[in-house]
PLY file of the C-alpha trace (Angstrom):
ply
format ascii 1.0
element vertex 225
property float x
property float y
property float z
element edge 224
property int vertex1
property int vertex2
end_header
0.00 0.00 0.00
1.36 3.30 -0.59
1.96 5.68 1.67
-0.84 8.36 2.98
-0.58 11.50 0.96
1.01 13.60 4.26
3.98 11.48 4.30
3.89 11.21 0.23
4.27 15.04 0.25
6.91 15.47 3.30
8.93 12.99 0.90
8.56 14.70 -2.43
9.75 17.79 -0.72
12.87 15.80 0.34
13.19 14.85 -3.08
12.61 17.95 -4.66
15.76 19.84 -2.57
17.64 16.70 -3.60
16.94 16.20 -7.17
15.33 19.73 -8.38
12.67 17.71 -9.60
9.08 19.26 -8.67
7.04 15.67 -9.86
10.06 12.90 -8.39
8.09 10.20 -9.34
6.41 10.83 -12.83
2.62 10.02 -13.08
1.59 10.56 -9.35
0.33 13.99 -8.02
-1.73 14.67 -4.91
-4.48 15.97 -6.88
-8.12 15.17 -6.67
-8.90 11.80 -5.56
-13.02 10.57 -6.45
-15.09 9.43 -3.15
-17.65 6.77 -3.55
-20.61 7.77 -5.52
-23.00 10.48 -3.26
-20.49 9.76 -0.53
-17.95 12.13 0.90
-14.93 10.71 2.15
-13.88 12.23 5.49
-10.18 14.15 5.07
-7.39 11.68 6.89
-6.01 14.79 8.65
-6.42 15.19 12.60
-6.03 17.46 15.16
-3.15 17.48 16.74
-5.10 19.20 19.96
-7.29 15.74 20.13
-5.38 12.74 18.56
-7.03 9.50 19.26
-5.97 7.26 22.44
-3.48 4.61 21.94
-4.11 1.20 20.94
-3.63 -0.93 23.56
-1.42 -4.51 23.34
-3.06 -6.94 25.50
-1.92 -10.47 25.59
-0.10 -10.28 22.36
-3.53 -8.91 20.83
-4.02 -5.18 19.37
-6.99 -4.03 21.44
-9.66 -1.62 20.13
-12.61 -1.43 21.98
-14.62 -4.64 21.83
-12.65 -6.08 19.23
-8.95 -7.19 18.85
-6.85 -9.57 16.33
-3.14 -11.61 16.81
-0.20 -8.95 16.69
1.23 -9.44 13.63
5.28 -10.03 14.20
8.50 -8.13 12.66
8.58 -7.07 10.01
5.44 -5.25 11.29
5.67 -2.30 13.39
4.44 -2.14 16.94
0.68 -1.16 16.52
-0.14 2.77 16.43
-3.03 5.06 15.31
-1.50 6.40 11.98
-3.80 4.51 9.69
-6.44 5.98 8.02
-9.64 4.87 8.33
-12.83 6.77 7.48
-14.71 7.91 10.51
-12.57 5.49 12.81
-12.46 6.96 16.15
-10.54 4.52 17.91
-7.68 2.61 15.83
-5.28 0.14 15.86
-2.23 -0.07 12.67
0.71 -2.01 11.72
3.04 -1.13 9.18
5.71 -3.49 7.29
8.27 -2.03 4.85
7.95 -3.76 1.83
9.87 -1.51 -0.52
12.20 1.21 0.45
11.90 4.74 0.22
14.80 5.73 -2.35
15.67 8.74 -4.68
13.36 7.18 -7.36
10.91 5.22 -5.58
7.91 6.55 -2.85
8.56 3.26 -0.42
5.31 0.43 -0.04
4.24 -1.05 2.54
2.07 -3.53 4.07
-0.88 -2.33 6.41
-2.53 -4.04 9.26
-5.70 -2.24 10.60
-8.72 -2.27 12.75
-10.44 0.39 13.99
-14.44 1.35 15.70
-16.28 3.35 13.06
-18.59 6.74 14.52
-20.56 7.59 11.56
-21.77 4.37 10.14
-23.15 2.81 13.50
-26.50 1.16 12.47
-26.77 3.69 9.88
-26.31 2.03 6.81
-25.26 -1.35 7.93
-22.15 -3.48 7.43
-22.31 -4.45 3.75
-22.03 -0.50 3.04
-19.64 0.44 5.67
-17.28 -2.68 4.18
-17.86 -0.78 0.95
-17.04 2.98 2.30
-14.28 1.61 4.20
-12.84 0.27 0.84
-13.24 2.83 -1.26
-12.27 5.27 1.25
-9.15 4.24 1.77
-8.26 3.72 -2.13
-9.76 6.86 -2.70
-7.26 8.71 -0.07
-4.92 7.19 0.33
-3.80 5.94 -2.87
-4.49 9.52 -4.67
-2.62 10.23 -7.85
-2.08 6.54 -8.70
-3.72 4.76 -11.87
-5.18 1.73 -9.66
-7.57 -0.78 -11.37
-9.91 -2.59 -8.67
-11.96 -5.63 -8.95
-14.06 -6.81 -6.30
-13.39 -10.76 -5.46
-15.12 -11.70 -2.45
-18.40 -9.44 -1.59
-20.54 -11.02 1.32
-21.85 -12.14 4.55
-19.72 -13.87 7.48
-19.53 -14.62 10.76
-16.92 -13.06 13.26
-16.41 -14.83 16.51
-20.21 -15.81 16.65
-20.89 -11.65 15.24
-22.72 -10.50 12.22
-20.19 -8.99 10.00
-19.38 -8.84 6.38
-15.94 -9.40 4.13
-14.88 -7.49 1.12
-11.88 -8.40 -0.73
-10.63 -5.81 -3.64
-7.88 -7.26 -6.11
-5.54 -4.18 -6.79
-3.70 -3.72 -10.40
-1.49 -0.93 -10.84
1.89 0.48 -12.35
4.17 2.75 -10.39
7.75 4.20 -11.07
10.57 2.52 -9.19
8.13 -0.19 -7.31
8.10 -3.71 -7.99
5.19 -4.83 -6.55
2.29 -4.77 -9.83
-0.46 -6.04 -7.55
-2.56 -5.68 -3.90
-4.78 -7.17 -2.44
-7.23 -5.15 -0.09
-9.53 -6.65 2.81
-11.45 -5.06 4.67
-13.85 -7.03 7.24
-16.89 -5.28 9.28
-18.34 -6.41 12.52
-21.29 -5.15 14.22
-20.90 -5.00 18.22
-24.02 -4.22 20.15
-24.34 -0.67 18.77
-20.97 0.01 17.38
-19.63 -1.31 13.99
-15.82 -2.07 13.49
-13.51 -2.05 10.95
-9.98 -4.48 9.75
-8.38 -2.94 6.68
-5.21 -5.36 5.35
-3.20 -4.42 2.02
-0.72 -6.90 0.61
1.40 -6.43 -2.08
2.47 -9.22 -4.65
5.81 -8.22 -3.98
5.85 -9.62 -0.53
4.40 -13.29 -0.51
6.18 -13.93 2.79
3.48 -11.40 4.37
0.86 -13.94 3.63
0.39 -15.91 6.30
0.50 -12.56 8.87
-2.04 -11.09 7.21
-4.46 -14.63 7.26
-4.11 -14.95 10.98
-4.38 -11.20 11.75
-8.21 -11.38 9.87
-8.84 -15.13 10.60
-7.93 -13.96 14.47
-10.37 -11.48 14.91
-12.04 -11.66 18.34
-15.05 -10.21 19.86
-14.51 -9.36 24.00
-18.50 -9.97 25.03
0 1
1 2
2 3
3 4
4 5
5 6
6 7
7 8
8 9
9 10
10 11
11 12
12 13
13 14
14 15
15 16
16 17
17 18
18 19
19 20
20 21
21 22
22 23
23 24
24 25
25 26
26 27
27 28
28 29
29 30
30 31
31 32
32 33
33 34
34 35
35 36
36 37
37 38
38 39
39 40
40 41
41 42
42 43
43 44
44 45
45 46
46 47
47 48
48 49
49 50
50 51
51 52
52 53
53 54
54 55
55 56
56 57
57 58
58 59
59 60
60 61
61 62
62 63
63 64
64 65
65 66
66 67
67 68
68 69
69 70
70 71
71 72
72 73
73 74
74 75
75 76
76 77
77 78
78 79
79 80
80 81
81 82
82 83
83 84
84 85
85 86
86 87
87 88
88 89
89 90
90 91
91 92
92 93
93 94
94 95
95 96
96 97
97 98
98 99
99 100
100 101
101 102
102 103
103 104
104 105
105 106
106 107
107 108
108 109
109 110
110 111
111 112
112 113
113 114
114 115
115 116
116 117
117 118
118 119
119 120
120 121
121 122
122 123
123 124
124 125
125 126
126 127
127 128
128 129
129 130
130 131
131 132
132 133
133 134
134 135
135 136
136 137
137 138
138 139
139 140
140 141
141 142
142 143
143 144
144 145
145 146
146 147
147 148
148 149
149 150
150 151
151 152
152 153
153 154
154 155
155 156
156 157
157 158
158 159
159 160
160 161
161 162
162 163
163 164
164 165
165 166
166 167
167 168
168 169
169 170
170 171
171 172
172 173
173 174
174 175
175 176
176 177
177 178
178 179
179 180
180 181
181 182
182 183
183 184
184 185
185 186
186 187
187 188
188 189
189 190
190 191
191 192
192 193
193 194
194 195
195 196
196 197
197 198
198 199
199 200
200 201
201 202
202 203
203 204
204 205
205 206
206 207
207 208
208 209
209 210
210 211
211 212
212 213
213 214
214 215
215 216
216 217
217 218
218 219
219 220
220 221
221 222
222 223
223 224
């Protein structure tokens, strides 16, 4: 997954004084990005005067709120809040470097997420939030790249004995100075008495070794009654 436009832009700054080049990687701009049709995506800037609480590592498990799922190990970071996730107000991220940041290339990473969604709770229910969630994050944080989705998986499951719903996005894309040509996104909703949660993976082809992380992280998703 590429990196959220902030640290995209800190970078081409860097790059700029280094280079002189005003575009360092050619094709990929932080221009307008599309939301989901008659849906505004919320901006993945936050106050620095309210930043959301910590996630919280208990028994090898990131917790957020009522839900948690197996710490994925190195190369994955310790978990933080830096992931974006549309109207998350409590979330949980891990980060593995996949792809360095050079001269020539923006860095990619893998992405480990969950996080308890404000604005969708009972509102439109957990097949759209799985699809707002998705598109969100493309739409945001993948601005200024020519991705091609296609839906795989689209439907109904069960989380720990929960309603929730699974949405699977195959990812096709070229960028400069990246290997990786493909993603895979998941994202997973779970509803939880009156809140609805979120787990957001990305996976490049590039990093096969990632694989079985990633399958326990969503497989391992637990509901704290």
């Amino acid at each position: 997954m590429r990196r959220t436009p902030r640290k995209l832009t800190v970078l081409a700054v860097t790059l700029t004084l280094l280079s002189g080049c005003t575009l360092p990687f050619p094709g990929i701009g932080d221009g307008p990005s599309p939301s989901p049709a008659g849906f505004p995506c919320p901006p993945n800037e936050r106050s620095s005067a309210s930043p959301l609480p910590a996630p919280q590592l208990v028994s090898g498990r990131v917790q957020v709120g009522a839900v948690s799922y197996p710490a994925a190990p190195a190369p994955y970071t310790a978990p933080d809040g830096t992931e974006y996730m549309p109207f998350g107000n409590l979330i949980g991220s891990q980060h593995a470097p996949v792809e360095q940041v050079a001269a020539t290339s923006m860095g990619w990473q893998s992405v480990i997420a969950l996080a308890r969604l404000s604005s969708v709770d009972g509102a439109w229910g957990l097949q759209k939030a799985a699809e707002v969630v998705s598109q969100c994050s493309l739409s945001m944080t993948w601005r200024g790249i020519d991705y091609h989705p296609a839906v795989r998986r689209d439907e109904s499951i069960t989380v720990d004995g929960h309603q929730g719903w699974i949405r699977i996005t195959d990812l096709s894309f070229s960028v400069p100075g990246i290997r990786a040509t493909a993603e895979v996104q998941t994202v997973v909703t779970v509803q939880v008495d009156d809140h609805s949660y979120a787990f957001l993976s990305y996976l490049p082809n590039s990093a096969p070794e990632l694989q079985p992380a990633v399958d326990a992280a969503r497989d391992g998703l637990r509901v704290k009654d």
